[in-house]
C-alpha positions, 0 to 999 in steps of 0.5 A: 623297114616294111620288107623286114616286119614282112619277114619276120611275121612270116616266120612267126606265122612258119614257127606257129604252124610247126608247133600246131603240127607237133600239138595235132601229131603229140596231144591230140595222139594221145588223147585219141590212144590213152598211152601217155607212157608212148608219147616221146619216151625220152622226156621222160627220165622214167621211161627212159630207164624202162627202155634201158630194163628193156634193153631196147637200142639206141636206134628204137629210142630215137624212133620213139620220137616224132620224126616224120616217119614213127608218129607212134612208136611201135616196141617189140613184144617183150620175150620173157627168155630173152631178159630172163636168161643169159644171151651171153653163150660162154655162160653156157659154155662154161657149163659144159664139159667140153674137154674134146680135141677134135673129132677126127672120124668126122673132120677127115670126111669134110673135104669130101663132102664139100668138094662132093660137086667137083666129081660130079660127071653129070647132073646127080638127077634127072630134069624132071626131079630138077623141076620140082619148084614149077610143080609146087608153085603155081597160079592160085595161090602165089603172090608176087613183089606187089602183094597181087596173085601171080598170073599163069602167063608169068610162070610159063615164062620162067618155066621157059627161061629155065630151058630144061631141055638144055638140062646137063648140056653144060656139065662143068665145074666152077666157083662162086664169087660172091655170097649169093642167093640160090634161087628156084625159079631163074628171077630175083622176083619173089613168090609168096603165099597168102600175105594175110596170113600170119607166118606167110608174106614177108619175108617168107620168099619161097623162091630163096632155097638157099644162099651159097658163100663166095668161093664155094665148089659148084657144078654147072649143069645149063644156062637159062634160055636168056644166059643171064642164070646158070642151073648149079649143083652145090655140096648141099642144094640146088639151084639158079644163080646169076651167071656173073656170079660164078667162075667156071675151074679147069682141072689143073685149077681145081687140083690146086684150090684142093690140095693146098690146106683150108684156112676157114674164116673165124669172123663177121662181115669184115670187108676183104680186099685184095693186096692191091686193095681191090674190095671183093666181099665181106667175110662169113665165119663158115667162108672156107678159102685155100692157104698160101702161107703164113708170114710174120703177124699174117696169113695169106689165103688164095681167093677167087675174084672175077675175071672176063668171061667166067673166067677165075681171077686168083688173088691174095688176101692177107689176114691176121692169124686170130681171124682165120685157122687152117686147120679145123678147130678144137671143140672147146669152150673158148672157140665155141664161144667165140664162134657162136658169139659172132654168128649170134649176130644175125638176123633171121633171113629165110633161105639165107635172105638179105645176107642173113642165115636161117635155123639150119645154115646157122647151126652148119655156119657155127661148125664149119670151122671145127672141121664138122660138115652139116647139111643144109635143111633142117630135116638133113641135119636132123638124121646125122650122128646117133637120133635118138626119135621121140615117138609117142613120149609125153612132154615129160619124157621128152624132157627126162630123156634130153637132160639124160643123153644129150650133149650139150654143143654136140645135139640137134632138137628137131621138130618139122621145119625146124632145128635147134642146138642143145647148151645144157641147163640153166636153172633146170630148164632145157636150153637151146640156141636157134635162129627163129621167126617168130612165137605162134598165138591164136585169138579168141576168133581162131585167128594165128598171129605172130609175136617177132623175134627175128634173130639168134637167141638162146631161149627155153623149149617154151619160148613165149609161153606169157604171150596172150594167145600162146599156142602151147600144142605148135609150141616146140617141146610137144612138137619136138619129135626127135634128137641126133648127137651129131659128133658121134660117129659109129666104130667099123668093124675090121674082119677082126673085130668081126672074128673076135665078136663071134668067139665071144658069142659061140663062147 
């Protein structure tokens, strides 16, 4: 009897300490911040349909509460563009006079361009240009995965690890794997600048240059000192990759990876499997693989999995016709909607971090399955196709300029780091689709913030301009200094045309 009231007033005592803990993190919380409105929205019916005009997720309203982890719920800064204008892109989509069948001048040189590395006979440069990571980072002024400064003594070591006197020894031609980062220095280790600073630190890794798919063409140039990296060459960047990650292709394999037709991928991070049901990796609309056949609701495309020592394993995945095209797609409405919509999944992630896409690869993602092959780095993809430069015109040029000889889906606005796909007008506004960090602000006190976005939107050149501290001059539209049609593709002159012209002129 004595055992059981024991029992009970210790539950009692355990019931009373928990609310008292609730009141210390809830009452007196608010009393300390003022902000009634952010104390466990949803007890609230009112603040819950502010969350629901804010378009916030179910999982930042479950965050809101008190769970251990979020005492004080922290929302996003709220983007006028965002709610302001569709992020629906078949909207603009449908706006646009996109009647095009397919760009054939273009998509006849993408297999050339892509399986550029597979003629490679040697490294397309010397060591010394290779190097140019460990001329660029360097003690002072990087910060490693614990926010301290790097010493000298750990990038001696990566310079040796990268043993550049081996540079080219190598010179063999393989295929990746898996999706992987391309890194400059041959560590999965990050280098930051200043995490202090706002646009510096997290996430911005300046080791990623790159991420490649899996099953893309490389050339291998030489082994790390350890042989746990490899030194490739892809169509569009260079870099180190995990030497599991690749497979090295003899002439007779890479002659058939070739010749079969491309299917491209027309879908998001869709788990693929082999026809034994062995996982091999998520599917990536800009993903190309080669055809085997088609048979009844499917298609079967030939892959690249592991096999003993870099050694190709080649199996088959089958797909439904919807997910994939084995031939480059036609430039309409429909499929752009249905391509853009999937990329419009991602996060930003610099250099293709975490498995996401940044400004550039998401525009060379979107085009990949139309057959159209676009570099990989922003200021590449800005001199493709006709550039139209913005040399000393005002913001109203500018915008005159764009609303008269852009083509919506078809132009790049670029300003330095930067790049942005052009989708018509909405309401007069010039709009854009890109993948973007974040808005710069300046306070009072000349200090840079940064207000997060993180994703793909579709936004107007002003983008965060109701922001506090908005910083109009490194704004985008007086920063943009050029555009580029990227379909358009100058007509060749024959010897007859050439004959033919000059008649005309001494006519």
């Amino acid at each position: 009897m004595h055992h059981n009231k024991g029992l009970r007033l210790a539950v009692l005592i355990t019931s009373l300490a928990a609310l008292l803990s609730f009141n210390a993190y809830g009452v007196e919380t608010l009393q300390l911040n003022e902000t009634p409105s952010l104390i466990n929205p949803l007890n609230s019916s009112k603040n819950q349909t502010d969350l629901k005009e804010l378009n916030l997720s179910t999982t930042q309203e479950a965050n809101a509460t008190d769970n251990g982890f979020c005492i004080t719920p922290v929302y996003p800064h709220f983007v006028e563009d965002l709610y302001r204008f569709p992020q629906d892109i078949e909207v603009y989509a449908k706006k646009s006079a996109l009647t095009h069948k397919r760009h054939y001048a273009i998509q006849k040189a993408f297999d050339k361009n892509y399986f550029s590395v597979w003629s490679y006979k040697r490294p397309p440069e010397k060591s010394s240009t290779a190097r140019w990571p460990f001329h660029v980072y360097s003690k002072g002024c990087s910060y490693g995965e614990n926010l301290q400064l790097l010493e000298q003594s750990w990038f001696d070591e990566m310079l040796e690890k990268a043993n550049f006197k081996r540079f080219g020894k190598v010179s063999r031609y393989g295929i990746t794997l898996h999706f992987s980062s391309l890194r400059n220095f041959p560590t999965q280790k990050p280098l930051f600048r200043d995490p202090n600073r706002a646009g510096e630190g997290f996430p911005f890794d300046y080791l990623q240059n790159s991420a490649i798919h899996a099953n893309e063409p490389i050339f291998i140039s030489h082994y790390s000192k350890d042989k746990a990296w490899v030194y490739v060459y892809t169509s569009y960047a260079s870099g180190w990759l995990p030497s599991y990650t690749i497979a090295f292709m003899s002439k007779k394999e890479r002659k058939k990876w070739k010749k079969k037709k491309p299917v491209f991928l027309l879908k998001e991070k869709v788990a693929l499997t082999d026809t034994q049901g062995h996982f091999l990796f998520y599917s990536r609309i800009g993903m190309r693989l080669s055809f085997i056949k088609k048979r009844g609701l499917y298609t079967y495309a030939r892959a690249v999995a592991p096999g003993a020592f870099n050694k190709p394993t080649f199996v088959t995945i089958k797909f439904k016709h919807s997910d994939v095209t084995t031939k480059p797609l036609y430039l309409n409405q429909k499929n752009l909607t249905k391509i853009t919509a999937g990329v419009m999944k991602s996060n930003y992630g610099w250099g293709g971090l975490y498995e996401e896409r940044d400004c550039s690869s998401t525009l060379r993602d979107i085009y990949t399955p139309f057959g159209i092959w676009i570099p990989r780095n922003s200021r590449q993809q800005s001199r493709i196709g006709k550039v139209i430069k913005f040399d000393d015109l005002n913001t109203t040029a500018k915008e005159e300029l764009i609303k008269a000889e852009a083509i919506p889906f078809e132009t790049f606005l670029h300003r330095k780091g930067h790049i942005m796909l052009y989708l018509g007008t909405y309401e007069d506004n010039i709009m854009i689709l890109h993948n973007m960090w974040g808005i710069k602000t300046v306070d009072d006190n000349d200090e840079e913030g940064r207000v997060i976005v993180g994703k793909v939107v579709i936004s107007t050149l002003d983008i965060g301009s109701e922001q506090s501290g908005y910083d109009y001059n490194s704004s985008l539209m007086p920063s943009l200094d050029r555009m580029n049609i990227f379909t358009y593709k100058p007509v060749k002159k024959t010897k007859k045309r050439k004959r033919k012209s000059k008649k005309k002129a001494n006519g």
